[in-house]
mmCIF file of the protein (N, C-alpha, C, O) and its ligand, coordinates in Angstrom:
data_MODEL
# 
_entry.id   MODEL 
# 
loop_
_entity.id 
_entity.type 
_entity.pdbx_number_of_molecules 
1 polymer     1 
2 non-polymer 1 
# 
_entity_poly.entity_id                      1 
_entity_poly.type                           'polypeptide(L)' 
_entity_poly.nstd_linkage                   no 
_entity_poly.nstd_monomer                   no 
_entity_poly.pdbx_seq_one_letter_code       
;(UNK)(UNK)(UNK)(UNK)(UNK)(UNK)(UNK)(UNK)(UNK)(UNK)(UNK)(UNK)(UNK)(UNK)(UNK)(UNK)
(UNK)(UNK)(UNK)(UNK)(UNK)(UNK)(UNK)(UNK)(UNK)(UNK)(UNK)(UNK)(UNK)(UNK)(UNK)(UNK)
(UNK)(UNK)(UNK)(UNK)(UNK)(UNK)(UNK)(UNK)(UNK)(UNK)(UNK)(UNK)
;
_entity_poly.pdbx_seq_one_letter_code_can   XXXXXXXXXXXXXXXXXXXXXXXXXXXXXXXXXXXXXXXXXXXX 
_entity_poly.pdbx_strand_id                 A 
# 
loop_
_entity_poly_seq.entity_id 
_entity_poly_seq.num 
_entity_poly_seq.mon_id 
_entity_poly_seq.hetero 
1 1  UNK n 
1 2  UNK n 
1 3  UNK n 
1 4  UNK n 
1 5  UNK n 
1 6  UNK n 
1 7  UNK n 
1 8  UNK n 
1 9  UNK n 
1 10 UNK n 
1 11 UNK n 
1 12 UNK n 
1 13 UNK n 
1 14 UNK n 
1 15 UNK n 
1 16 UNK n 
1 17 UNK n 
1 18 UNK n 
1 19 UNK n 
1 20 UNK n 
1 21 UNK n 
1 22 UNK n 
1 23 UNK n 
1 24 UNK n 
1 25 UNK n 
1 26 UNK n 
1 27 UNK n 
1 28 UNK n 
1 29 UNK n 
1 30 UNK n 
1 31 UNK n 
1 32 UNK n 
1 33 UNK n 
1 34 UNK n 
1 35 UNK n 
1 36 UNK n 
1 37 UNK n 
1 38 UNK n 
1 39 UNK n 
1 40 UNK n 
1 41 UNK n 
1 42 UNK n 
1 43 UNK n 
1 44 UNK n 
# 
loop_
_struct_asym.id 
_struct_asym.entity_id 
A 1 
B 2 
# 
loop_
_chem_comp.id 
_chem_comp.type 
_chem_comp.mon_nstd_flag 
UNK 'L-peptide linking' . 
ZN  non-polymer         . 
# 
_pdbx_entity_nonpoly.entity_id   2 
_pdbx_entity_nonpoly.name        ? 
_pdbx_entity_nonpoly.comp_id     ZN 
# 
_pdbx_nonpoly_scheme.asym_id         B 
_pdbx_nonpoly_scheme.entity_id       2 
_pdbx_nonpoly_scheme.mon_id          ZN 
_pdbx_nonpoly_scheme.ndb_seq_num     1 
_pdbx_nonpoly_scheme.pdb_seq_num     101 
_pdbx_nonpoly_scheme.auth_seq_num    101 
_pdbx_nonpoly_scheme.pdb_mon_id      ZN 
_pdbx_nonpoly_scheme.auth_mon_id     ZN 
_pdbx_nonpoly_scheme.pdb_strand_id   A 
_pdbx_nonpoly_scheme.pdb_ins_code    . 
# 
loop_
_atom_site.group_PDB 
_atom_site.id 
_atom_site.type_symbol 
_atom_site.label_atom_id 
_atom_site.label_alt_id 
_atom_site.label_comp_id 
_atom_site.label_asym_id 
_atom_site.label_entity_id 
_atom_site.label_seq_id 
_atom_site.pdbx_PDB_ins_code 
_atom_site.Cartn_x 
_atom_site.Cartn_y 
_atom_site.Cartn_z 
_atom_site.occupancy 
_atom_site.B_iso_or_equiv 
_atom_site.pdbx_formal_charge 
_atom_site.auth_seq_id 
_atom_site.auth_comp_id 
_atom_site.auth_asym_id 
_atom_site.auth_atom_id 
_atom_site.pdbx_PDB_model_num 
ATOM   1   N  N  . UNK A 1 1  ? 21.833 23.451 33.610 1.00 0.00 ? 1   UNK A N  1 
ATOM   2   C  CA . UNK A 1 1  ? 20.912 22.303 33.662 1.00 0.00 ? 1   UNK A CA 1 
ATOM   3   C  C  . UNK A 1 1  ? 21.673 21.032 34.018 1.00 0.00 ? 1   UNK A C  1 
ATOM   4   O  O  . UNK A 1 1  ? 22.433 20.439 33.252 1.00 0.00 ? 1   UNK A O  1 
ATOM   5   N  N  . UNK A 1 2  ? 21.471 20.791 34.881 1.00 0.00 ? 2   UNK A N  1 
ATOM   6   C  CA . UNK A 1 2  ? 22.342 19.312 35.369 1.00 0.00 ? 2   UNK A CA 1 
ATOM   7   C  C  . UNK A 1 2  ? 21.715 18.060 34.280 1.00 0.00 ? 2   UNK A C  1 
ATOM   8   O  O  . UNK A 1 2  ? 20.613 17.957 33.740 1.00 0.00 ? 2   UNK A O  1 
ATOM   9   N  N  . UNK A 1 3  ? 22.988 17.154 34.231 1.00 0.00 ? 3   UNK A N  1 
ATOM   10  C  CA . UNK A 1 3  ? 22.243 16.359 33.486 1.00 0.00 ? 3   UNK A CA 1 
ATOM   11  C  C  . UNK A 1 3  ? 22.579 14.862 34.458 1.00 0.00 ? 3   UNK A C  1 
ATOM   12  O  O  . UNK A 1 3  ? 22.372 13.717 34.056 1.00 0.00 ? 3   UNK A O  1 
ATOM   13  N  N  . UNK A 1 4  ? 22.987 15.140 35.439 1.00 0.00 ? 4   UNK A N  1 
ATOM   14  C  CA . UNK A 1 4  ? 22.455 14.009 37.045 1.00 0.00 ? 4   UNK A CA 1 
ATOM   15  C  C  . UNK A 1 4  ? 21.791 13.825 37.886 1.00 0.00 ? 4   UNK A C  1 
ATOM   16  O  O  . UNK A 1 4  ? 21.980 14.784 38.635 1.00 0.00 ? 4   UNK A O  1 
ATOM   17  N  N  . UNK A 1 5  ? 20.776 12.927 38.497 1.00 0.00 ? 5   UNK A N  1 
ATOM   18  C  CA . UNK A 1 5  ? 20.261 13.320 39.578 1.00 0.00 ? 5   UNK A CA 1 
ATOM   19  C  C  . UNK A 1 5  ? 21.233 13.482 40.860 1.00 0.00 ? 5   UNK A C  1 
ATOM   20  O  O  . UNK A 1 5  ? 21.973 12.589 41.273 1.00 0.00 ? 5   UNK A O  1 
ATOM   21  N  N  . UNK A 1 6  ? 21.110 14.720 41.396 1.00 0.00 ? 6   UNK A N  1 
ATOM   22  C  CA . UNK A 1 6  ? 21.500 15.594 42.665 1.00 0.00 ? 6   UNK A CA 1 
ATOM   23  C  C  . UNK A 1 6  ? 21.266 14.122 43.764 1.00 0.00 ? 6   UNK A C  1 
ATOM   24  O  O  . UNK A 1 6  ? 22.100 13.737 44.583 1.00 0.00 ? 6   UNK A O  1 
ATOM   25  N  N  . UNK A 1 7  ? 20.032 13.538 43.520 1.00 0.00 ? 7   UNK A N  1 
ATOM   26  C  CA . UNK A 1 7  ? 20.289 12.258 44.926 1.00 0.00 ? 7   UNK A CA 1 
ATOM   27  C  C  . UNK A 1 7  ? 20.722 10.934 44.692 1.00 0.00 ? 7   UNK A C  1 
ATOM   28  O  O  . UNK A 1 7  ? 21.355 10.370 45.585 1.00 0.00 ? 7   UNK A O  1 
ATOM   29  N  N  . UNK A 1 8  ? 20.382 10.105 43.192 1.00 0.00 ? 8   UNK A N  1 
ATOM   30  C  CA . UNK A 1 8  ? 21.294 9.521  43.729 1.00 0.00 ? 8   UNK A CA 1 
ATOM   31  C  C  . UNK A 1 8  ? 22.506 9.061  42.112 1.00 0.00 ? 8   UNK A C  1 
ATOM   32  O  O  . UNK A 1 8  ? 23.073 7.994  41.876 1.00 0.00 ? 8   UNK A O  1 
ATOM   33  N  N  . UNK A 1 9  ? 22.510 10.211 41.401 1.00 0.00 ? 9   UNK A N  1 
ATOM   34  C  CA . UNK A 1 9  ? 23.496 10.146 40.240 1.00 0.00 ? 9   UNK A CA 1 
ATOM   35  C  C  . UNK A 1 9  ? 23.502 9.912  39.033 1.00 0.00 ? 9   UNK A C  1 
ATOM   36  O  O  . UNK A 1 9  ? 24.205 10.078 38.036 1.00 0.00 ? 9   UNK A O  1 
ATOM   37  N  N  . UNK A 1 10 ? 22.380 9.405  39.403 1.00 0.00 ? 10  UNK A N  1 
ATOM   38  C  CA . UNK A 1 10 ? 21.436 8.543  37.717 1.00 0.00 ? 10  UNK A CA 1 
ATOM   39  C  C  . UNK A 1 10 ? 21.002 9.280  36.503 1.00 0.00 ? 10  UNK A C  1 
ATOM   40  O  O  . UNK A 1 10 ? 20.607 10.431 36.683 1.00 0.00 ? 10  UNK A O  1 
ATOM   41  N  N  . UNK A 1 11 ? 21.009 8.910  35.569 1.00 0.00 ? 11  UNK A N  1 
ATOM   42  C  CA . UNK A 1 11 ? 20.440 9.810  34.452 1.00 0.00 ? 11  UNK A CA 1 
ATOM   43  C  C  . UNK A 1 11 ? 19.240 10.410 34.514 1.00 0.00 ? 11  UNK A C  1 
ATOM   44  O  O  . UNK A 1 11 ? 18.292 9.717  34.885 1.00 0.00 ? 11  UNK A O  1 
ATOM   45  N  N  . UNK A 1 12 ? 18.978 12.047 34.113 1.00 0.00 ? 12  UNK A N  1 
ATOM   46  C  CA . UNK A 1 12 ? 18.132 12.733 34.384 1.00 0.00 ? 12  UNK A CA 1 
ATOM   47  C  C  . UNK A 1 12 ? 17.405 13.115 33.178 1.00 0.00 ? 12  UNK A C  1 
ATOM   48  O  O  . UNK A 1 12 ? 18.182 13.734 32.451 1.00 0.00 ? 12  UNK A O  1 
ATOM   49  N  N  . UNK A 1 13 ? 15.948 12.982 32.520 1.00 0.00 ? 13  UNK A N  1 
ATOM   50  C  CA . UNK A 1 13 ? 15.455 13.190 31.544 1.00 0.00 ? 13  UNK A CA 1 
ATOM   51  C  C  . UNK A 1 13 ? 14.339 14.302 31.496 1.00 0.00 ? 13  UNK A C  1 
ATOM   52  O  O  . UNK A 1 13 ? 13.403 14.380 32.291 1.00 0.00 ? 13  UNK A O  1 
ATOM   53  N  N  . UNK A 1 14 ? 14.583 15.148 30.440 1.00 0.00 ? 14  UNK A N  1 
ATOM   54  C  CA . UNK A 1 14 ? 13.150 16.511 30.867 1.00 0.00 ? 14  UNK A CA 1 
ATOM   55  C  C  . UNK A 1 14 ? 12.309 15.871 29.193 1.00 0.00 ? 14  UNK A C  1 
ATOM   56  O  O  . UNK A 1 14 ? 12.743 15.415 28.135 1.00 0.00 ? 14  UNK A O  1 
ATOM   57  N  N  . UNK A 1 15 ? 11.150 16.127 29.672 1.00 0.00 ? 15  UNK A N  1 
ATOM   58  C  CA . UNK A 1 15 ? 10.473 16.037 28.784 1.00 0.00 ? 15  UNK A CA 1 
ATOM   59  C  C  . UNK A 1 15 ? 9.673  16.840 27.382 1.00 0.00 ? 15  UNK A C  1 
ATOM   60  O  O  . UNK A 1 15 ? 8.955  17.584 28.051 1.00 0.00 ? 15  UNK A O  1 
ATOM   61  N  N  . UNK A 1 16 ? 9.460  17.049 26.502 1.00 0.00 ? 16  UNK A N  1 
ATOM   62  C  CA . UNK A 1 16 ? 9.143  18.379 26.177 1.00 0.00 ? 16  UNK A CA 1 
ATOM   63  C  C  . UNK A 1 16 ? 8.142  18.857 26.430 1.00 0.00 ? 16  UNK A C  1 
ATOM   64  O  O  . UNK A 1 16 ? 7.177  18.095 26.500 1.00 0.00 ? 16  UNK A O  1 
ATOM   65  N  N  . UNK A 1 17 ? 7.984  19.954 26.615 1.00 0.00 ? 17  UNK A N  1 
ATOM   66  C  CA . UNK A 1 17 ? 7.093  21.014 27.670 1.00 0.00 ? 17  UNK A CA 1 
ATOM   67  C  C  . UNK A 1 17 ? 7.348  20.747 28.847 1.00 0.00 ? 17  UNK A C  1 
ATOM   68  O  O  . UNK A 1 17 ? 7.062  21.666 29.614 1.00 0.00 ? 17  UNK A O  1 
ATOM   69  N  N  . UNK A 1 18 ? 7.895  19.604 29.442 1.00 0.00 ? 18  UNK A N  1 
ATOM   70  C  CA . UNK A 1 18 ? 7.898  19.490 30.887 1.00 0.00 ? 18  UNK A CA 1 
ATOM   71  C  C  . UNK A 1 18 ? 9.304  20.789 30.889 1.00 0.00 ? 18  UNK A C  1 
ATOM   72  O  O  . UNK A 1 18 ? 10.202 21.158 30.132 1.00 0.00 ? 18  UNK A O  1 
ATOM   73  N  N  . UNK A 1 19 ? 8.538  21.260 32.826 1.00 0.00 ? 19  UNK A N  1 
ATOM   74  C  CA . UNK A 1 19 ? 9.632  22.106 33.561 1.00 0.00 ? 19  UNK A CA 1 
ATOM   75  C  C  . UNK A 1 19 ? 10.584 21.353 34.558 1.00 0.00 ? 19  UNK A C  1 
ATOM   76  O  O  . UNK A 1 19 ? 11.554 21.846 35.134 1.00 0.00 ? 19  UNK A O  1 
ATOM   77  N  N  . UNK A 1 20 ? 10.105 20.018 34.653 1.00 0.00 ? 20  UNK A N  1 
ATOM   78  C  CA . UNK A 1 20 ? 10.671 19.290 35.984 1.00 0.00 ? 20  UNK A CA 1 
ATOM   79  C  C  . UNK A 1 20 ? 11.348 18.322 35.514 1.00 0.00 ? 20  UNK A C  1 
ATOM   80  O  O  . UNK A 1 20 ? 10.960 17.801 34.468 1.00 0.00 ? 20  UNK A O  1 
ATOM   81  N  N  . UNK A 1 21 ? 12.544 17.837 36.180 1.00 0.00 ? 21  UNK A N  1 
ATOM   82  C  CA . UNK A 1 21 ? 13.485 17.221 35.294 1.00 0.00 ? 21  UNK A CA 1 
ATOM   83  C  C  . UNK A 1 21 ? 13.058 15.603 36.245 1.00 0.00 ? 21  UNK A C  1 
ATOM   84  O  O  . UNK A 1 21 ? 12.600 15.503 37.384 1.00 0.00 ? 21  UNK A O  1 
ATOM   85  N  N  . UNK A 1 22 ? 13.430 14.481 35.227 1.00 0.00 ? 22  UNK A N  1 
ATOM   86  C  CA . UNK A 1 22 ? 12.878 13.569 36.064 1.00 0.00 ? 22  UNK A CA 1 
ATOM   87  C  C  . UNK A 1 22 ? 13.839 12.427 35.602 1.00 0.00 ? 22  UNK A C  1 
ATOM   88  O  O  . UNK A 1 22 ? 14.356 12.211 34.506 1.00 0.00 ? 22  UNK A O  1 
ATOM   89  N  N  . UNK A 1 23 ? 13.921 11.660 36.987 1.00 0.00 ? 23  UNK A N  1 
ATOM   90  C  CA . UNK A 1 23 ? 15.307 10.693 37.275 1.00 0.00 ? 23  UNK A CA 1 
ATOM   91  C  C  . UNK A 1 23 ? 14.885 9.447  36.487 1.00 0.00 ? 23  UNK A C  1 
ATOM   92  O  O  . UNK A 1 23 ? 13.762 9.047  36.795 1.00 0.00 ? 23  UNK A O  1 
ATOM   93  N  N  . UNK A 1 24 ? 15.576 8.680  35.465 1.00 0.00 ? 24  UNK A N  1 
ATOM   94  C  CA . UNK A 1 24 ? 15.236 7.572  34.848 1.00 0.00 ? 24  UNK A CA 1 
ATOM   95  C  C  . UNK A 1 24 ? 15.645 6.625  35.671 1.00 0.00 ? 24  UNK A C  1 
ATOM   96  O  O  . UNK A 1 24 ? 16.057 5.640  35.059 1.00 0.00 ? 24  UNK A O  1 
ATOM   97  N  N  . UNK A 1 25 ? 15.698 6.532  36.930 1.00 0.00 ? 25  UNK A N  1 
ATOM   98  C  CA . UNK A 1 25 ? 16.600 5.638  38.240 1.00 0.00 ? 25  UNK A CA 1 
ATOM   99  C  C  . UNK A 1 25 ? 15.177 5.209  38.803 1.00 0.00 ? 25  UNK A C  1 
ATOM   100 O  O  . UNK A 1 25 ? 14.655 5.982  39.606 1.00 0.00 ? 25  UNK A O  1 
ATOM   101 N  N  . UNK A 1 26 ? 14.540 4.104  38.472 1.00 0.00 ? 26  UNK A N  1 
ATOM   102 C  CA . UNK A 1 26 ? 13.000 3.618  39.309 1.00 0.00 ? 26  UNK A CA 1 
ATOM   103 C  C  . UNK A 1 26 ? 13.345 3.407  40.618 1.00 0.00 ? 26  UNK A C  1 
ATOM   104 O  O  . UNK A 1 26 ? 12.269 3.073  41.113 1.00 0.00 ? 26  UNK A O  1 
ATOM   105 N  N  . UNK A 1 27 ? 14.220 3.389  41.555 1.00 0.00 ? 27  UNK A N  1 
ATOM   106 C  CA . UNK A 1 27 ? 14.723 3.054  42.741 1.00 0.00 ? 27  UNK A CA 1 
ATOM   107 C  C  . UNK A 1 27 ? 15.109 4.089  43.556 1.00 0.00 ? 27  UNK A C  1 
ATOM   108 O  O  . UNK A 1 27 ? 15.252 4.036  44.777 1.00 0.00 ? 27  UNK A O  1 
ATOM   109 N  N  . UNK A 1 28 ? 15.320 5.315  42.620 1.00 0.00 ? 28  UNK A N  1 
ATOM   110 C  CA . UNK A 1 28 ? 16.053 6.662  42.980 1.00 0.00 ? 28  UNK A CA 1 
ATOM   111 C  C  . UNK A 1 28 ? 14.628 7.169  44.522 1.00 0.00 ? 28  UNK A C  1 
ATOM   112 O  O  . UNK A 1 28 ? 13.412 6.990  44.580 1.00 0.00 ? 28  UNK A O  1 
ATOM   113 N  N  . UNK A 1 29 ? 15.612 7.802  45.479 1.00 0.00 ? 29  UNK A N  1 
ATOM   114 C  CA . UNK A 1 29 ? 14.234 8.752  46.498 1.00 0.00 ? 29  UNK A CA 1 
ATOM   115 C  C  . UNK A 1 29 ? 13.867 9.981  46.342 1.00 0.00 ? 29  UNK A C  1 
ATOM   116 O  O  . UNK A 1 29 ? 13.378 10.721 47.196 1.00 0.00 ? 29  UNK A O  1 
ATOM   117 N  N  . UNK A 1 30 ? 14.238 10.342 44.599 1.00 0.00 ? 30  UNK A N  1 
ATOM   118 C  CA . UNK A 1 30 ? 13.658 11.253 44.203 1.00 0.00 ? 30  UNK A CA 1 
ATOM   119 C  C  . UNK A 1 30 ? 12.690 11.414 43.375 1.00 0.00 ? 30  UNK A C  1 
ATOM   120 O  O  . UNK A 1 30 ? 11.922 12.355 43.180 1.00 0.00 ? 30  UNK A O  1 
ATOM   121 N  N  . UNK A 1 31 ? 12.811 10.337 42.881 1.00 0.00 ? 31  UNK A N  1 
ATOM   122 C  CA . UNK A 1 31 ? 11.384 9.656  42.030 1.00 0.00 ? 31  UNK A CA 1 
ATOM   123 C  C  . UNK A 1 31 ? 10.060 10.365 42.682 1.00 0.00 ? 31  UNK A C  1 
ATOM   124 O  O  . UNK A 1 31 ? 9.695  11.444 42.216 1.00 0.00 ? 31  UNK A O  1 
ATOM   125 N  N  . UNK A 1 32 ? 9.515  9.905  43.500 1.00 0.00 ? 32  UNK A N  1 
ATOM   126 C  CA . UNK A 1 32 ? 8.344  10.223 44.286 1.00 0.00 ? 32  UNK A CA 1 
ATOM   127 C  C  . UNK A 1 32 ? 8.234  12.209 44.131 1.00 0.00 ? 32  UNK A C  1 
ATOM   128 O  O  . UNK A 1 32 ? 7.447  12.832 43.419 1.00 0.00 ? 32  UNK A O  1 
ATOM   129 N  N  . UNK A 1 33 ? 9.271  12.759 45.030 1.00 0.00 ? 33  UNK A N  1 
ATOM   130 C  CA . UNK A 1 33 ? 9.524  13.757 45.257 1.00 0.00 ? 33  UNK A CA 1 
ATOM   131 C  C  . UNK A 1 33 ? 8.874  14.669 43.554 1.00 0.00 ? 33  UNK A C  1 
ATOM   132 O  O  . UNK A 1 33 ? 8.125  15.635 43.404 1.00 0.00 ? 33  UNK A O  1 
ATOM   133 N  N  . UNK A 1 34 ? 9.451  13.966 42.762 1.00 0.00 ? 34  UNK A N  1 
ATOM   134 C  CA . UNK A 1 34 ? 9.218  14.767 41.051 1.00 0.00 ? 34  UNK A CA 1 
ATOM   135 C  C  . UNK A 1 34 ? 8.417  14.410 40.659 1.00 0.00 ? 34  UNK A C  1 
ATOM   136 O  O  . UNK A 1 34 ? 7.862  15.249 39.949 1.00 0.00 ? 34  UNK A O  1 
ATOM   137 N  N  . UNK A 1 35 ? 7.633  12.937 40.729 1.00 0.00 ? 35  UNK A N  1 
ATOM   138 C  CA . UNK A 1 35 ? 6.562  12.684 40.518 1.00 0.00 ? 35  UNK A CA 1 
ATOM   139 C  C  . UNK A 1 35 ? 5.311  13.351 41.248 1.00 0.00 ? 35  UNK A C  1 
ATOM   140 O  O  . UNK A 1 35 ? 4.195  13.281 40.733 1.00 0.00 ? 35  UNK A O  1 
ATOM   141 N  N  . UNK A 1 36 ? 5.522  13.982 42.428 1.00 0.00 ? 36  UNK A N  1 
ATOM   142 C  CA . UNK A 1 36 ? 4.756  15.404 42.949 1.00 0.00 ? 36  UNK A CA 1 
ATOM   143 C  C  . UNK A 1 36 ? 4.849  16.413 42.540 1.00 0.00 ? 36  UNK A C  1 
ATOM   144 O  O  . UNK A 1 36 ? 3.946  17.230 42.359 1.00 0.00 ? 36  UNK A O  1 
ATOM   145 N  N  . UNK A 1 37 ? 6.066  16.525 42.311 1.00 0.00 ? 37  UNK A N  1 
ATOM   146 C  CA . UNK A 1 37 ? 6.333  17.919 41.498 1.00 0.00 ? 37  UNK A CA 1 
ATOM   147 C  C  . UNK A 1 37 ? 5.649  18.069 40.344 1.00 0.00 ? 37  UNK A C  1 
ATOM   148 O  O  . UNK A 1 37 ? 4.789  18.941 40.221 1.00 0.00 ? 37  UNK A O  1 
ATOM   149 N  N  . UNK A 1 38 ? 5.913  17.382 39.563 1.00 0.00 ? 38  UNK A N  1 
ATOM   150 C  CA . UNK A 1 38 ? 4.682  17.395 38.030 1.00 0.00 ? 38  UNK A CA 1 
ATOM   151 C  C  . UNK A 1 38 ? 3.327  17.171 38.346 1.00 0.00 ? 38  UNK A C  1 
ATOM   152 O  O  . UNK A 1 38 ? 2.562  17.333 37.395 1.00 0.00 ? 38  UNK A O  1 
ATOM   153 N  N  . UNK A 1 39 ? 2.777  16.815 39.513 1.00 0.00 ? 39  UNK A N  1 
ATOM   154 C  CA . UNK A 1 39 ? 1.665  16.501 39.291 1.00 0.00 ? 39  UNK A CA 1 
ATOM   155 C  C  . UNK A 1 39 ? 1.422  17.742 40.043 1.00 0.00 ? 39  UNK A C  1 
ATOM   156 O  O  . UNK A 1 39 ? 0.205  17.924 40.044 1.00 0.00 ? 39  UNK A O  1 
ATOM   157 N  N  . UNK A 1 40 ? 1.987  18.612 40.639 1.00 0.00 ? 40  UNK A N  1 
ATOM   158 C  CA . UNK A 1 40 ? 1.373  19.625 41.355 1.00 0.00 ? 40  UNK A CA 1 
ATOM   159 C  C  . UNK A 1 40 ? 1.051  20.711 40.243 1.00 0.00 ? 40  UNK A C  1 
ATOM   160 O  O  . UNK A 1 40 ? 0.051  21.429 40.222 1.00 0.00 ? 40  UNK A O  1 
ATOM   161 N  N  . UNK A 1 41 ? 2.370  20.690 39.074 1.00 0.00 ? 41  UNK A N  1 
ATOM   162 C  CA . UNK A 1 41 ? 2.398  21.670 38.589 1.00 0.00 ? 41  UNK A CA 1 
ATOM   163 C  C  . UNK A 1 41 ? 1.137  21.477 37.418 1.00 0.00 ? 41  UNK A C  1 
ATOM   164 O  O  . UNK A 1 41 ? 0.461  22.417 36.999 1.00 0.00 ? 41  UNK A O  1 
ATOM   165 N  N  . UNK A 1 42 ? 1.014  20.312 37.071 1.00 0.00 ? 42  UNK A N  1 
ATOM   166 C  CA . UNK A 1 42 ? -0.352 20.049 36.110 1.00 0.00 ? 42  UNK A CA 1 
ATOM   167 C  C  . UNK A 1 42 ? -2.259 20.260 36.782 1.00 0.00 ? 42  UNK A C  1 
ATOM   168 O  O  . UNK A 1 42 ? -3.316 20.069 36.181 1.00 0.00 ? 42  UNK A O  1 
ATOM   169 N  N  . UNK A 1 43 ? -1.955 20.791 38.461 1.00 0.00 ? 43  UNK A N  1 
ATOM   170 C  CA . UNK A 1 43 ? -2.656 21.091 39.108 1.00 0.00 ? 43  UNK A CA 1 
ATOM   171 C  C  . UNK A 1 43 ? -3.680 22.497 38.876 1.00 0.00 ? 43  UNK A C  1 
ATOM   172 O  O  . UNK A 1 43 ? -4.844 22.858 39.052 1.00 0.00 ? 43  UNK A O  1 
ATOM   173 N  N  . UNK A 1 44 ? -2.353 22.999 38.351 1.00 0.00 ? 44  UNK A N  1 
ATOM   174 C  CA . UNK A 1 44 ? -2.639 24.564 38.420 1.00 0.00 ? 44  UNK A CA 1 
ATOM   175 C  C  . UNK A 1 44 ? -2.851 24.879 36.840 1.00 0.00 ? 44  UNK A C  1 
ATOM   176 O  O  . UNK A 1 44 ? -3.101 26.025 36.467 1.00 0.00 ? 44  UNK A O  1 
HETATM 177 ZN ZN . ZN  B 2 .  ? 17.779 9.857  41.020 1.00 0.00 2 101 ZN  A ZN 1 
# 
């Protein structure tokens, strides 16, 4: 389990029950990317 974000280094926080790990970096260009990711997965 990494505990960096892979883009841009920043601290990475999972939530409980969450599966998707999510960047505490508001500036990070992965933000968006995980913020889809959870919302896809709360889709289903
Ligand atoms: Zn990041």
């Amino acid at each position: 389990m990494p505990s960096k974000c892979p883009e841009c280094g920043g601290d990475v926080v999972r939530e409980e029950g969450e599966v998707a790990l999510r960047c505490t970096n508001m500036s990070c260009p992965a933000q968006i990317k995980e913020v889809l990711f959870i919302l896809l997965q709360g889709m289903r």
